[in-house]
C-alpha angles and dihedrals in degrees: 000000000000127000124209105202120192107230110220106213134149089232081264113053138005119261101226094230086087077069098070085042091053090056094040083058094051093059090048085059124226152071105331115208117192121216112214112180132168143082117305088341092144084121094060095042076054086059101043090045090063089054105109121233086043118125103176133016115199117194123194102184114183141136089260096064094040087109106022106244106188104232087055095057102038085060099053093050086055093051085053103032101084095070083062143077098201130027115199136184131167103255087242118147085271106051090043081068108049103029097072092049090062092047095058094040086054090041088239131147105244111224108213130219103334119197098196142013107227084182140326098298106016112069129170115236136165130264129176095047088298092318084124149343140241138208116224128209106201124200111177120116092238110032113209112213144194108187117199109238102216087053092067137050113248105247118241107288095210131044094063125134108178122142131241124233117195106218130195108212112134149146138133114254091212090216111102135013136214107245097167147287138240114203128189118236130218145155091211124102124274116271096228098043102035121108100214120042128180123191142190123205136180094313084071093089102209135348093266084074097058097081081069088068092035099059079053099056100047086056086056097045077239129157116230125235136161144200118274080246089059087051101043090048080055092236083134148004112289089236077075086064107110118179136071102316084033136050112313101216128187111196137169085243135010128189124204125201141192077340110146086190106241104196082248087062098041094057092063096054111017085108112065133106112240117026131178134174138210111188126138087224115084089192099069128120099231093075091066094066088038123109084190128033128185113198095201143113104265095221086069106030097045091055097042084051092059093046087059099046077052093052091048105053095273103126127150 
């Protein structure tokens, strides 16, 4: 058995989600060969080529895969998968996007998100917007695979030796172009990799009262999110939407606030260690997934929070 993984990277540095691909790869068993592809992007290969558990690292690096479209880069797994028996990817925005193309071009069944590898054809993935889950038996010669990031450890990121391999596939699908990109800045941690996150959701009221969780969450050293209901009202970006149709995040801790807990919602956090909940309705159904559940109106009990985290040391 050999796995083809593709490496999520920005042509500079390695996005750690490759990580959870990388373990997930590991349970299957075999050699595991990393896909690098982008434009100068001989600094991330570097990256992927320390992971330990990697065997090969094979970099294409040409002007067509600079930005990652999607069509490019789908094109170019199928050219390469048949020397493999598995092909991975972290079910990040990106490789949502890619991954079912290549199933379709190879005439494969995609299996989506899965949380855990029973053996080498048969994983464990949710269905029902996380209500349950079911185990897959695969029997399709080259098994195409999303693997949910929160479900597996992230693999040493260090240690590695594997070698790295320049290839020279190329070739412009035609069939999309790059226009442009505007990307949000923060200094605050990465929704799906921090390990406090604090959102806000409908009770909100409006998007000129999220500065009241937010001044919560940088004391915390804590990433921001919000309900599918916050984002659609516009109170935030849409890259704040955690939940099934947005990021699935796994913290240590995770505040919700002003969150009635819509099943959509619930399937993105559910899993996390630590969850408390601040709604004035003690009928929500956030409160049935809580460890911890504040009846109070979040106007009061927010403020008075951060007073606290003040009055304790927690300053940003």
């Amino acid at each position: 058995m050999t796995t083809l993984i593709l490496a999520e990277h920005n042509n500079t540095e390695m996005n750690v989600a490759t990580l959870n691909a990388v373990t997930a790869a590991q349970a299957i068993g075999g050699d595991i060969t990393v896909l690098v592809a982008g434009k100068d992007c001989s600094a991330a290969a570097a990256d992927v080529a320390k992971i330990d558990g990697v065997t090969v690292v094979k970099v294409v690096d040409a002007p067509e895969y600079e930005n990652g479209l999607a069509e490019n880069v789908a094109g170019l797994v199928v050219d390469m998968a048949n020397d493999y028996s598995h092909v991975l990817a972290t079910a990040t925005a990106s490789a949502k996007n890619i991954m079912p193309r290549v199933a379709a071009l190879l005439d494969m069944q995609q299996i989506s998100e899965i949380t855990e590898v029973l053996d080498d054809s048969t994983f464990v993935r949710p269905i029902y917007a996380g209500n349950a889950m079911a185990t897959v038996r695969s029997s399709d010669a080259i098994k195409i695979i999303t693997v949910r990031g929160t479900a597996f450890e992230a693999a040493k990121s260090d240690g590695g030796t594997a070698s790295i391999q320049n290839e020279s596939f190329a070739g412009d699908a035609g069939l999309s172009a790059y226009l442009g990109s505007e990307l949000s800045e923060s200094e605050r941690p990465d929704l799906t990799s921090a390990r406090i996150v604090v959102s806000g959701g409908r009770g909100m009221q409006s998007g000129e009262n999220f500065p009241i969780i937010e001044s919560v969450a940088d004391k915390l050293g804590a990433a921001v999110g919000a309900s599918r209901a916050a984002v659609d009202a516009g109170y935030v970006p849409n890259d704040y939407q955690v939940g099934q149709t947005g990021k699935v995040v796994a913290p240590d801790l995770y505040i919700a606030v002003g969150i009635s807990g819509a099943i959509q919602h619930l399937a993105g956090m559910k899993d996390s260690k630590v969850i408390v909940a601040i709604n004035k309705d003690e009928e929500a159904p956030i409160f049935q997934v809580a460890d911890f559940g504040l009846v109070a109106d979040l106007f009061t009990a927010v403020p008075e929070l951060d007073q606290e985290l003040v009055k304790n040391g927690f300053d940003s």
